[in-house]
C-alpha positions as CSV (number, residue, x, y, z in Angstrom):
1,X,-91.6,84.6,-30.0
2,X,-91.0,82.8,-27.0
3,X,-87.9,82.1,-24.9
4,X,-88.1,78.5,-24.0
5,X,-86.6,76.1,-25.9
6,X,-88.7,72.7,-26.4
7,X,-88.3,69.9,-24.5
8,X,-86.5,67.7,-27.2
9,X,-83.8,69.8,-27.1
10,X,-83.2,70.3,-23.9
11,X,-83.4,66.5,-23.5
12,X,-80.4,66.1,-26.2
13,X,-78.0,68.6,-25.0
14,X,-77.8,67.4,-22.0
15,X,-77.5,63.9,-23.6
16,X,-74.5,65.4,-25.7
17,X,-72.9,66.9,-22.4
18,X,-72.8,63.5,-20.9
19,X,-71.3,62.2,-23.8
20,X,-68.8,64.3,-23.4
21,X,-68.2,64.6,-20.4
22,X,-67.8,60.7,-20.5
23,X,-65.2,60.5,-23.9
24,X,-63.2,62.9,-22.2
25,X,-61.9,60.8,-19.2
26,X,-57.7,59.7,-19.4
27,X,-57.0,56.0,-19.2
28,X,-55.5,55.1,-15.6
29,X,-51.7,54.6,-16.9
30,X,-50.0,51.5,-16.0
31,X,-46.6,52.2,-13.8
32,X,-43.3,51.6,-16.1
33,X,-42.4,48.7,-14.0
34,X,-41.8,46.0,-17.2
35,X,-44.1,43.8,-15.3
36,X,-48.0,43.5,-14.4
37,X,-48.3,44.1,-10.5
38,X,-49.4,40.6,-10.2
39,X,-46.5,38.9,-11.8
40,X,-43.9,36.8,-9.9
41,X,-40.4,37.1,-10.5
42,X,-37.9,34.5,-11.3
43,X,-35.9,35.0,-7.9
44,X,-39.5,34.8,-6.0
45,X,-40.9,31.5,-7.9
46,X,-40.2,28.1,-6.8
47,X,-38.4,25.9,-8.5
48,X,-40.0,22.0,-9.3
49,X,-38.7,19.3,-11.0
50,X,-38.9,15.9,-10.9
51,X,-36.8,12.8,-9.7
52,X,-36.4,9.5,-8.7
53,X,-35.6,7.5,-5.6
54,X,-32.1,6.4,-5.3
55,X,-29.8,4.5,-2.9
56,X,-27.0,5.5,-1.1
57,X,-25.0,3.7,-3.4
58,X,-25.2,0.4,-5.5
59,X,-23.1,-1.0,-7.5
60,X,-22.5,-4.4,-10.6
61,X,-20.6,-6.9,-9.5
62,X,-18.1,-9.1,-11.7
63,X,-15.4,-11.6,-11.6
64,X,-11.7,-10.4,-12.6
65,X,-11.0,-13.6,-14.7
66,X,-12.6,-16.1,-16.7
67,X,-14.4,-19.3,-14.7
68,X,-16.7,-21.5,-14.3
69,X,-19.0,-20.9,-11.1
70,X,-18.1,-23.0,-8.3
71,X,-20.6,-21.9,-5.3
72,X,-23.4,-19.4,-5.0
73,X,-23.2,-17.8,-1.0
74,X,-25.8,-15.8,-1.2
75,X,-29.8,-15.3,-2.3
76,X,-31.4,-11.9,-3.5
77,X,-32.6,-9.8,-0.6
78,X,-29.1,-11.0,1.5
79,X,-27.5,-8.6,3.6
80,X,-24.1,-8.9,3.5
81,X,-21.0,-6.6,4.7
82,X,-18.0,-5.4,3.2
83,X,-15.8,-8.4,2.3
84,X,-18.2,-11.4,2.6
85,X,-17.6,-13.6,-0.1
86,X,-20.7,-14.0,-2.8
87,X,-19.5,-16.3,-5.2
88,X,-16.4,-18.7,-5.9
89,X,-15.0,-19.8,-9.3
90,X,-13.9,-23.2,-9.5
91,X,-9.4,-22.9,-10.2
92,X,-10.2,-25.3,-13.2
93,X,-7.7,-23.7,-15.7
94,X,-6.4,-21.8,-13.1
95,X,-4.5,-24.1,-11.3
96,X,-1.7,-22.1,-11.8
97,X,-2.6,-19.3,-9.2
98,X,-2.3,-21.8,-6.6
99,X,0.7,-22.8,-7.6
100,X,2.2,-18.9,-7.7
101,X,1.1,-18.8,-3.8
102,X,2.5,-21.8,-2.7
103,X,6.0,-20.8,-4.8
104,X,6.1,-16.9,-3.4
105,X,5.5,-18.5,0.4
106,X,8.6,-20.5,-0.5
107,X,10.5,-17.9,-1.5
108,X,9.6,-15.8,1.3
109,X,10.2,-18.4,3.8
110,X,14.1,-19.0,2.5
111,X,14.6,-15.3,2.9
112,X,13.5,-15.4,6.3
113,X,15.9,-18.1,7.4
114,X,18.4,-16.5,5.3
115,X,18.2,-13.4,8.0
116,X,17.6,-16.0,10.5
117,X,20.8,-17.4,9.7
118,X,23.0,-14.2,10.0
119,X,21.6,-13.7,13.5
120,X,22.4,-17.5,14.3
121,X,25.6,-16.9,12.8
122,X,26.3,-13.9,14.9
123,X,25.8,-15.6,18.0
124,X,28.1,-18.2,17.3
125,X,30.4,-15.1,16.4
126,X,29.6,-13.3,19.5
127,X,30.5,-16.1,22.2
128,X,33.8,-17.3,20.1
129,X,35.0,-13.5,20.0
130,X,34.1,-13.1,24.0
131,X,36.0,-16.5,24.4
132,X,39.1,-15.0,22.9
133,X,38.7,-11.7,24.7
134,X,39.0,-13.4,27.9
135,X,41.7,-15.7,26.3
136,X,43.9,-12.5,25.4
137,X,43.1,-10.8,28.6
138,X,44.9,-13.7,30.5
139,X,47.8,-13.3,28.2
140,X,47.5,-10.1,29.2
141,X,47.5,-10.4,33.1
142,X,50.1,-13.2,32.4
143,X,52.7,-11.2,30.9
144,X,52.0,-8.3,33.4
145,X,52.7,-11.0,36.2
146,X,56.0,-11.3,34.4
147,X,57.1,-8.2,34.9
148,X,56.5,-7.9,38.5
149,X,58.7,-10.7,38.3
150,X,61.9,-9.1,36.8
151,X,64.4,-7.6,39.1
152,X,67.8,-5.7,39.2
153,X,69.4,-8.9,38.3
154,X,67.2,-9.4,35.3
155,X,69.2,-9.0,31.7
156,X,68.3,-6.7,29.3
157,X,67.7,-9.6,27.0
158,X,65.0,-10.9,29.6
159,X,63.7,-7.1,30.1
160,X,62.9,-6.8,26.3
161,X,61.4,-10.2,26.0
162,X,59.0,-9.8,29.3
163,X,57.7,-6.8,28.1
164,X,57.2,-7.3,24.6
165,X,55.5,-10.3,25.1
166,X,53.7,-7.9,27.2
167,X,53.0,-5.1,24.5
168,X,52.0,-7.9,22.1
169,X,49.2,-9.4,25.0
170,X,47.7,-5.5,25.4
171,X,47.1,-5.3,21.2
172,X,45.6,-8.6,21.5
173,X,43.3,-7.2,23.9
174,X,42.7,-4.3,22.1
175,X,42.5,-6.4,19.3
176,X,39.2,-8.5,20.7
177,X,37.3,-5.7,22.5
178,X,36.8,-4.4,19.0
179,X,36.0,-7.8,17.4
180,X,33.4,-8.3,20.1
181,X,32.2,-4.2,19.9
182,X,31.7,-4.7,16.5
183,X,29.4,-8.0,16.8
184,X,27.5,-6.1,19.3
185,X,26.4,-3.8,17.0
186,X,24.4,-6.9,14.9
187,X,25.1,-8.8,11.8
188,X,27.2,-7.5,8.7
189,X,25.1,-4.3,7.7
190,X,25.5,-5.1,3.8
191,X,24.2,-8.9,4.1
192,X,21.5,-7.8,6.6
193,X,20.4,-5.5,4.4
194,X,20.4,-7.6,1.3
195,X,18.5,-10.2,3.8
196,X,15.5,-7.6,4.7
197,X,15.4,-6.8,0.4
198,X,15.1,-10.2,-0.2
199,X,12.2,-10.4,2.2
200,X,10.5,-7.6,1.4
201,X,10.6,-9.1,-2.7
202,X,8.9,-12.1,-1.4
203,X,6.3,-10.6,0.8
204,X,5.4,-8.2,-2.5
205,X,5.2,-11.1,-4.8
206,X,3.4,-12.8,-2.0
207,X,1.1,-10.6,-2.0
208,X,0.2,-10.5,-5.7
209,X,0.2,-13.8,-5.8
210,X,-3.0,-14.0,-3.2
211,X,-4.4,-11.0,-5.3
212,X,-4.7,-13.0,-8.4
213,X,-6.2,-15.7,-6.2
214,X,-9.2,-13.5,-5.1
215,X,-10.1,-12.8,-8.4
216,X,-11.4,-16.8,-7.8
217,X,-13.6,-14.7,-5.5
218,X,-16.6,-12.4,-6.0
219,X,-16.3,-10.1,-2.9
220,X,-18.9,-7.3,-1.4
221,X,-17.4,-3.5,-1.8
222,X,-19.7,-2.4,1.5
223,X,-22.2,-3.5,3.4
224,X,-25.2,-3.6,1.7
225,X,-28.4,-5.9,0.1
226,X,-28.3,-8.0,-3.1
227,X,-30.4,-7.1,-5.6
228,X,-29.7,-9.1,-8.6
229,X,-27.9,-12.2,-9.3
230,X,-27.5,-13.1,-13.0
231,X,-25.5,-16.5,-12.1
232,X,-25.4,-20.1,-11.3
233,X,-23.4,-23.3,-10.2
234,X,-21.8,-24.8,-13.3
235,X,-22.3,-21.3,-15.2
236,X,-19.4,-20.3,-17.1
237,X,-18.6,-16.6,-17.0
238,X,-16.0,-14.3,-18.4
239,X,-14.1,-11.2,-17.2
240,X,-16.1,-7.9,-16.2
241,X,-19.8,-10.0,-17.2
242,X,-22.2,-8.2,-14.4
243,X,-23.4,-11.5,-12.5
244,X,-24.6,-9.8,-9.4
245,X,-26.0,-6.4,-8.3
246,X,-25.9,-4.8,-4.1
247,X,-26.6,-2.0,-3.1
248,X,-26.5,0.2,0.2
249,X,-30.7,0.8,0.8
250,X,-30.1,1.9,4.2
251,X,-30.4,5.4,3.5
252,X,-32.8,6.6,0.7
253,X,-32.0,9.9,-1.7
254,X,-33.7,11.7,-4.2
255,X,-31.8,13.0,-7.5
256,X,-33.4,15.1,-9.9
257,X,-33.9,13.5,-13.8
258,X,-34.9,17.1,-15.1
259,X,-32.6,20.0,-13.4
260,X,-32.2,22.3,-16.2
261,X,-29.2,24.9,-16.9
262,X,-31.9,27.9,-16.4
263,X,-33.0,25.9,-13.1
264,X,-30.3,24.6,-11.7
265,X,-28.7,28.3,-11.1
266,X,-31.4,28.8,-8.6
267,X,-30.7,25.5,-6.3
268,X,-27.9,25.4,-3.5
269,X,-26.8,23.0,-1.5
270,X,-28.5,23.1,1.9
271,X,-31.7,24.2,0.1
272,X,-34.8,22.7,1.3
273,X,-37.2,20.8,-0.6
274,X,-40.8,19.5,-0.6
275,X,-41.3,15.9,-2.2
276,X,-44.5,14.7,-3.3
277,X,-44.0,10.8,-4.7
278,X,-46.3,9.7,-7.8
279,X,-47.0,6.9,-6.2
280,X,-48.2,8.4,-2.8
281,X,-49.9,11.7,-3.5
282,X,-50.5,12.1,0.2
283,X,-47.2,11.8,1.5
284,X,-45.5,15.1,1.4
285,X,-41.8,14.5,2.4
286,X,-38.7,16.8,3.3
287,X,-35.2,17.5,2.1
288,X,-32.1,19.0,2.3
289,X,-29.8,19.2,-0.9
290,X,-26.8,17.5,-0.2
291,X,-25.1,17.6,-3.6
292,X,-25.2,19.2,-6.6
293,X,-23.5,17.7,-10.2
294,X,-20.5,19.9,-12.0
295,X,-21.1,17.3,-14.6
296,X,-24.4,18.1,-16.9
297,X,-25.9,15.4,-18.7
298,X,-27.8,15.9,-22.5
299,X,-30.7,14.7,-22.3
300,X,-33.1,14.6,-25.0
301,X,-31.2,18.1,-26.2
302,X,-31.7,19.5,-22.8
303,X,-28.5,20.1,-20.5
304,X,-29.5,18.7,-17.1
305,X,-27.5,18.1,-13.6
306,X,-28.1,16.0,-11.2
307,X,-29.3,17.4,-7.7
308,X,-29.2,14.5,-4.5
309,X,-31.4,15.3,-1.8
310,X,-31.2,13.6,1.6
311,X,-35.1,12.8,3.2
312,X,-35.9,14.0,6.6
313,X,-39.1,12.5,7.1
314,X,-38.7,8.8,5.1
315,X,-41.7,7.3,4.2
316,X,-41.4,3.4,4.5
317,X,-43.2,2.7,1.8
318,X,-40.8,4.3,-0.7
319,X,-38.6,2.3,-2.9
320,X,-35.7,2.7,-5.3
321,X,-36.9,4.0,-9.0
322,X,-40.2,5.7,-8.0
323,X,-40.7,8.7,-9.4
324,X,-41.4,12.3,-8.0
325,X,-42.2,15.9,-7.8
326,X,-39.8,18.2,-5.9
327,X,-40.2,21.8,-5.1
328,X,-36.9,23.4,-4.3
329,X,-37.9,26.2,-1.5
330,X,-36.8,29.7,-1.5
C-alpha cells in the first residue's frame, strides 16, 4: 500500500488548520476606562444655549395718581435724560396739591421770620445792654472821682456814703458786662432752638408737599430712548396704568432663555462666549459673562437662570428681542 495520502485530504486538513488557527484568536479587550476613547467628557464639552438680545435696562412708566393727560413732551424714538419731563396731568381734581405747596411755603416762611425776629430782637438787646454798660461804667468812674475827693476832714457819715455809692456803681458794672456777655453768645438757646424745629417742620412738609405735586408729572428714571407710549392729550389714566415704555439701548446684552441647573454649574462669570444671532448666521460675535442669576426661573418644568453677557464686537444691526445661539467657552 502506499504512503501518500490523496490530494483531497491533504487539501482539507490544511483547510481545517486554518480554521483553527483563525477561531482561536482573543478579542482585543477594551481598557476599563467607563468610556469609549472617543468620547468627550462633561468638563471638556462646551456648553450652548440660547438667548435673546436685551438692553442695558428698560423700564414701564406710570403716573402716581389718577388724571387726565394734559401734554405729551415727547415722540417714540426720543432720547431723553434722567429727569426730563414726558408727560403732565392736568390738576383738575387735584387742585388741592397746589394749594398744600402754597400753604407749607407759608408756613415755612413765618418760621423764618420767627428766627429772623430773635436775631432782630437781639440786636436791639445788644446795643441797649452796651448803652447801660457804658452808663454804669460812668457811675462807676463818678463815684471813684468821689473818693479822691474825700479828705481827713471828711465824716464818717460822708466816708460810708462815697463809697457805697461806689460799691453799688462796681456791681452795676459787673452787672452789665454779664448782660452784654451773655447777648454775645446769640439769641435765647431754648427759643432759637424751637425757631430752627419749626423750620425744619416746614421745610419737611414743604417738601412733600412738592412730592405729591410731581406725581402731576411723568418723569424719566435715566437717560435713555422711548419705546412705547400708550397715551394721549385728553386721555384719562389711573394710578400705576403703564402709559410709556424707555429704555437705556446704549449698550446691548445677551441673557440666556434656556440655562439649565445641569448647565448653569459649568458657566462663571468672566467666561467667554461665542454668539451666533438667528437672524445673521454670519455674524459670529463675542462675550464676556458679566452676571449670573441666584434666582432660577421654572420654565415649562425646567429650572433655568439667567446668564447676562456683555458684546465685545457689537454688530449694528442687532436689535432688542432677537434671538440667539451662545457657546459658553471652556
Amino acid at each position: 500500500m502506499s504512503s501518500k495520502l490523496p490530494k483531497y485530504l491533504i487539501v482539507m486538513l490544511v483547510g481545517i488548520l486554518l480554521l483553527t488557527a483563525c477561531g482561536g484568536e482573543e478579542p482585543t479587550a477594551t481598557p476599563a476606562t467607563g468610556k469609549t476613547p472617543s468620547s468627550n467628557t462633561s468638563s471638556s464639552a462646551s456648553v450652548t444655549v440660547n438667548g435673546l438680545v436685551v438692553p442695558n435696562k428698560s423700564a414701564d412708566l406710570f403716573f402716581n395718581i389718577n388724571g387726565q393727560v394734559s401734554e405729551v413732551l415727547v415722540e417714540l424714538g426720543a432720547q431723553v435724560h434722567k429727569g426730563d419731563v414726558l408727560a403732565r396731568l392736568n390738576t383738575t381734581g387735584n387742585e388741592y396739591l397746589n394749594a398744600n405747596v402754597a400753604s407749607s411755603e407759608y408756613e415755612l416762611l413765618l418760621a423764618k421770620q420767627e428766627l429772623s425776629a430773635l436775631t432782630d430782637a437781639l440786636a436791639v438787646q445788644q446795643t441797649d445792654a452796651l448803652q447801660k454798660l457804658n452808663d454804669a461804667k460812668q457811675v462807676e468812674f463818678d463815684a471813684e472821682r468821689d473818693k479822691s475827693y474825700l479828705t481827713d476832714k471828711s465824716t464818717v457819715f460822708q466816708r460810708n456814703q462815697v463809697e457805697t455809692k461806689y460799691k453799688i456803681a462796681q456791681a452795676r458794672v459787673v452787672q452789665a458786662q454779664a448782660e452784654v456777655d451773655r447777648l454775645n453768645v446769640g439769641p435765647d438757646p431754648k427759643q432759637k432752638e424751637a425757631a430752627e424745629a419749626r423750620i425744619k417742620a416746614a421745610e419737611a412738609n414743604l417738601a412733600v408737599a412738592k412730592a405729591a405735586l410731581k406725581n402731576l408729572e411723568l418723569a424719566a428714571p435715566f437717560d435713555a430712548t422711548i419705546v412705547d407710549i400708550n397715551l394721549a392729550v385728553g386721555q384719562a389714566v389711573t394710578a400705576s396704568q403703564s402709559v410709556m415704555k424707555l429704555a437705556d439701548l446704549s449698550t446691548l446684552f445677551i441673557e440666556t432663555s434656556d440655562l439649565i441647573e445641569s448647565k448653569v454649574v459649568k458657566v462663571e462669570i468672566g467666561q467667554l462666549a461665542t454668539i451666533i444671532p438667528d437672524s445673521l448666521p454670519d455674524a459670529k460675535l463675542h462675550g464676556k459673562v458679566v452676571y449670573i442669576s441666584n434666582i432660577p426661573v421654572n420654565v415649562s418644568g425646567d429650572i433655568t437662570y439667567v446668564a447676562r453677557i456683555s458684546i465685545t464686537n457689537p454688530d449694528p444691526l442687532l436689535r432688542w428681542g432677537m434671538t440667539v445661539a451662545i457657546t459658553f467657552e471652556k
